[in-house]
N, C-alpha and C positions, 0 to 999 in steps of 0.2 A: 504493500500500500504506500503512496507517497502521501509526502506530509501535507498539510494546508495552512497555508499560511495568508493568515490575512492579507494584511497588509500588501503583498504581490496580488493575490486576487483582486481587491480593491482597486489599485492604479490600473489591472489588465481591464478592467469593464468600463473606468473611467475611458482611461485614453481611448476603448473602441467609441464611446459615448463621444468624444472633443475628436474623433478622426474626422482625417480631411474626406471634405465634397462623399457627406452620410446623407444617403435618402432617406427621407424618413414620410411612411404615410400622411395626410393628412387626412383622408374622408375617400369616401366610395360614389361613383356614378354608376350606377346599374352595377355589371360585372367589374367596371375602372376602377383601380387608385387612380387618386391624386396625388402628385409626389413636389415634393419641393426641395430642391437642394439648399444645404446648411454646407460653409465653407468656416472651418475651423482651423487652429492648433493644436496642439498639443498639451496633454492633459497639465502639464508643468506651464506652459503656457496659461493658458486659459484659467487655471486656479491663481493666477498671478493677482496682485492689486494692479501694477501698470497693465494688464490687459483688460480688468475690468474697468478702470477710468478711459484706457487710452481705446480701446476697441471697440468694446460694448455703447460707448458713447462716444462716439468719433465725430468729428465734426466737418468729415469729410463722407458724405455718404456715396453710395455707389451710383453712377452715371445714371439706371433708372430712376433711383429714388431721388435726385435734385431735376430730371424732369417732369418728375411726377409733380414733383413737389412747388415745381416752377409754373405749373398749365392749373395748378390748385390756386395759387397765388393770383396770379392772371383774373382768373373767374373769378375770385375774389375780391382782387379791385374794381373789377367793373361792378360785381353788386353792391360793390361797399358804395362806387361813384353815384350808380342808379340813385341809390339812397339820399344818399348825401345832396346829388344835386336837387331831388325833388322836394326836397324838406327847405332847402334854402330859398326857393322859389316862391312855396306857398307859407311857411313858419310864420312869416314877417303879415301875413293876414288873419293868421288865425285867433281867435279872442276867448278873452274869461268873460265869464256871461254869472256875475252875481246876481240873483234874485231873491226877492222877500214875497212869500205867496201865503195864499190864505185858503183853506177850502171852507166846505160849508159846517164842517162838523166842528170846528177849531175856532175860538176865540184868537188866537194870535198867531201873529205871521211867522213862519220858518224858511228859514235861511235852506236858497237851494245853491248849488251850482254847477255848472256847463260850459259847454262849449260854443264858436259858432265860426264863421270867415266872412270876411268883408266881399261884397260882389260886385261894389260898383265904389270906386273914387271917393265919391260925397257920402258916405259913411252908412246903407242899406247895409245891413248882415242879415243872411241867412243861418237858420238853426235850427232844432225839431221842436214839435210845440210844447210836447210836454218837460221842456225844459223854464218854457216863457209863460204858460199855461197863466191863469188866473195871477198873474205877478201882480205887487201891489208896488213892486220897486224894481228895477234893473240896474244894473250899475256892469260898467263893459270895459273890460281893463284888458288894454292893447298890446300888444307884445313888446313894446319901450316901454312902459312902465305906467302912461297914463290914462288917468279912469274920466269915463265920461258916464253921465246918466242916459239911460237911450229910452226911445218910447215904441209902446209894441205897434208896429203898420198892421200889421195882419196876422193868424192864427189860423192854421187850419187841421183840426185833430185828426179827420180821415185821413190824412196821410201824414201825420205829426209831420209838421214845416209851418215856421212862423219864419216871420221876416220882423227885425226892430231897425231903428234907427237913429244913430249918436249925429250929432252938431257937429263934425269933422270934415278936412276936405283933403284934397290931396295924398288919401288913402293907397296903398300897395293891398292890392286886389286880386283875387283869384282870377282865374279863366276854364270856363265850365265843356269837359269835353266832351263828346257824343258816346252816350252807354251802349249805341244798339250797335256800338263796333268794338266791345267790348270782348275778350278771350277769357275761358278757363285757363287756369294756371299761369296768367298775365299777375304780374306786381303790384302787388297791392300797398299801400304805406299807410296806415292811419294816422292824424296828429290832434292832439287836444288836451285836456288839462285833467287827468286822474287823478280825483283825488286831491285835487287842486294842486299837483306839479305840474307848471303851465308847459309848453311846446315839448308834451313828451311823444316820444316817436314809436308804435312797432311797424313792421314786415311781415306779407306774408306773401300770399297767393289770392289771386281768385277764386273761391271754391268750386260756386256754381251761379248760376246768372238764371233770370225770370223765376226766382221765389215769390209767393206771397207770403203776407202776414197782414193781421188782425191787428187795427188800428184801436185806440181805446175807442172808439165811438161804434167798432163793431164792424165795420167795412173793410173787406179785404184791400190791403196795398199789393199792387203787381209790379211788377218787374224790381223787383230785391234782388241787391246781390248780396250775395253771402262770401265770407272771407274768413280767413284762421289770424288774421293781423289782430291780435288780442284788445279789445275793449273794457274798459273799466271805468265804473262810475265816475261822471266826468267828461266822458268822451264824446257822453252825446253831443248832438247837433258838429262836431268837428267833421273834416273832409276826409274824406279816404281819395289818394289822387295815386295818379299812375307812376312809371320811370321818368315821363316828360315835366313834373308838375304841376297836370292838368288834373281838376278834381272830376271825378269821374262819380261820387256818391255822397248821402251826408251819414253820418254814423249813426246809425235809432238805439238797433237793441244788443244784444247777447243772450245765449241760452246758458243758466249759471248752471244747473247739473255738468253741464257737457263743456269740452275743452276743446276752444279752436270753429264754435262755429257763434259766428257774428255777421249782423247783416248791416247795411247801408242803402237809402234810399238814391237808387240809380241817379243820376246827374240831370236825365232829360226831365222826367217827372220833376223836377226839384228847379229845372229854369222853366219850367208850366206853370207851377205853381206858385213862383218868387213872381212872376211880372203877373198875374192876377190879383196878387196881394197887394203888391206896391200900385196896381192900377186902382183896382176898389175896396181893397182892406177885407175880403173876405173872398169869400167861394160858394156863388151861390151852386146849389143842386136839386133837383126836383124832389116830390116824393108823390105815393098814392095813397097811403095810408094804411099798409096792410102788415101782420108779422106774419115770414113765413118758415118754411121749415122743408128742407129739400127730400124730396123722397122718389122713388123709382115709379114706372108707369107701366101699365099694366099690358104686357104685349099685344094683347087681342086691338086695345087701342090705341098704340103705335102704328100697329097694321092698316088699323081699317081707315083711320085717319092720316096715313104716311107722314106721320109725324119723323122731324132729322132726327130728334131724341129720345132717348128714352126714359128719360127725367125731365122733372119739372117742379114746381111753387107750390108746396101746400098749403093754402090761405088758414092760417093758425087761429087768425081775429082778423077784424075790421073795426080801424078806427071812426068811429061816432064822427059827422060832418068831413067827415074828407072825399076824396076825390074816386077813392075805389067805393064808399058807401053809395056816395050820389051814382056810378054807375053802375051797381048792381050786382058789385060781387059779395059773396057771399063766403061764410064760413064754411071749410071742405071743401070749396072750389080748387080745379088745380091750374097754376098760371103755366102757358107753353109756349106764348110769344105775345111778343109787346111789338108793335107797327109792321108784323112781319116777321123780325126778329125773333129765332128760337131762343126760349129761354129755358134754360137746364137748370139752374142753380138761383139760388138770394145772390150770389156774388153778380150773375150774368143780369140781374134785374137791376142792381146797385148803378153798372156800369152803363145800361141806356137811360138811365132817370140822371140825365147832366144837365144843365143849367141853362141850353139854351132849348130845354123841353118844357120849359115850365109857361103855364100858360098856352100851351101848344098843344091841339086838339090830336088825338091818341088813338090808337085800337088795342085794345086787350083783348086775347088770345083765351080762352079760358077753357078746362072740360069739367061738367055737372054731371055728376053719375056716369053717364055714359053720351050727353050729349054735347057738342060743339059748340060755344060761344063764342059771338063778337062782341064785345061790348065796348060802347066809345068812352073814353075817356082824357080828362083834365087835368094833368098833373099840377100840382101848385109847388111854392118854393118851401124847401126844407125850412123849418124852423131852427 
């Protein structure tokens, strides 16, 4: 028997362990390894302190790894530049939006605060409403440092966007770009005041483009984008703008369970709705007076009436003196087109009852049990 000795055991398995150019597996592809070569010394070598300072951390790395590491860099200044340039563009517009509100449950006013950006020179800022809502005070502090009182132009909750305006002139102003040219996984940049830490900046992406969502007042808002560029109290009404510095949405909401998904109201709805404000101070929109409640149609009379859909309006109530009582519709009726117009949904009826309907004589679509209505109708203007 030969003897055993450690110690030569030990060095023999190191040094096969620190032998040069050792394949060593790393993972399986179907029947493949994957192998990767390891170039080493020797095990007297390698257990050394100068080989662990001088090797193991070299500061000379191998021809791939400084190209790697060079096309890494590359890409990285340019999103850093992306960034950087579009934050310097719009920053200098962007505003703290102090307010003192009141609701109706509350003796005294509480202190909100938001965000917004200047859209025109002479001192108009855009922001979402429920930031400006019922304000009994505003106070709008500029990104130099000075505060001005502003007064609210306009308010509109269906798609939270108010417009106020400060006594200022000669403002550094946004430039509002087109959303319907908008990409998934295009840049996204949010900026606005979390928290009350004024021109804070994140990055993301585009998530996804033509979201809706549910305004306080109940009324679906269309074309949301949605973005993982992180929001935080505070952010509302700030710009989400692109790599150009063009704003492209205003910041509304976030989903707080969830990480990474925030929405912003597209750019175009939001210059619809700034020059309506700043024209009349409001937004008017029709109504008929009914609540409804969406439900499927019964296919025998999809068929027989070649109806486009297969949904429609279940008239829930009827409001007392309004415009659907006076024409006759009734509780259980189901709505299927308003002037022609198929109506599938409360959203789809929301969006033909617009401002320049009101007043303006109507056909309502209707089915009673099983038979066809026309019935003419008045829309008056929303209260």
């Amino acid at each position: 028997m030969h003897s055993f000795n450690p110690s030569t055991s030990e060095s023999n398995i190191l040094n096969n362990v620190y032998g040069l150019n050792r394949y060593v597996v790393d993972g399986w592809i179907g029947q493949f390894e994957i192998f990767h070569t390891m170039t080493t010394t020797n095990f007297e070598r390698a257990a050394s302190p100068e080989f662990l300072l001088s090797e193991a951390n070299s500061e000379h790395p191998s021809h791939n790894e400084s190209a790697t590491g060079t096309v890494d860099a590359a890409l990285l200044d340019e999103y850093s530049r992306a960034v950087v340039s579009a934050v310097e563009r719009v920053a200098p517009s962007v505003v703290n939006i102090e307010v003192q509100q009141r609701s109706e449950n509350q003796r005294r006013d509480i202190a909100g605060n938001g965000s917004g950006f200047v859209i025109t020179p002479d001192g108009f800022i855009l922001t979402n409403s429920h930031v400006v809502h019922a304000a009994t005070r505003i106070i709008v502090n500029l990104s130099g440092g000075r505060d001005y009182p502003a007064e609210l132009i306009g308010d509109d909750p269906e798609t939270d966007l108010a417009v106020i305006r400060i006594d200022a002139s000669q403002l550094v102003h946004v430039r509002l770009a087109d959303s319907e040219s908008l990409r998934v996984g295009q840049l996204a940049v949010a900026i606005g005041n979390p928290f009350g830490f004024q021109a804070s900046v994140t990055a993301g992406v585009i998530s996804a483009l033509g979201r809706s969502m549910y305004s306080q007042s109940g009324r679906l808002i269309d074309n949301i984008i949605q973005t993982d560029a992180a929001l935080n109290p505070g952010n509302s009404g700030g710009p989400l703008v692109n790599s150009a510095g063009e704003v492209i949405g205003v910041n509304t909401a976030m989903i707080r369970p969830a990480q990474g998904i925030c929405f912003a109201i597209a750019s175009n709805t939001a210059r619809l709705v700034a020059g309506w404000l700043i024209r009349d101070g409001r937004i008017r929109r029709s109504y008929i007076g009914v609540a409804g409640q969406n439900v499927p149609l019964h296919r025998r009379v999809v068929r027989f009436y070649n109806l486009p859909l297969e949904t429609g309006v279940l008239v829930v109530s009827v409001e007392r003196n309004s415009p659907a009582e006076r024409a006759g519709l009734r509780q259980g009726d189901l709505i299927v087109a308003f002037n022609g117009q198929p109506i599938g949904s409360v959203h789809h009826l929301h969006k033909v009852l617009v401002g320049e309907q009101i007043g303006v004589s109507a056909s309502l679509t209707a089915i009673r049990h099983t038979e066809k209505l026309e019935l003419p109708i008045l829309p008056a203007e929303s209260r």
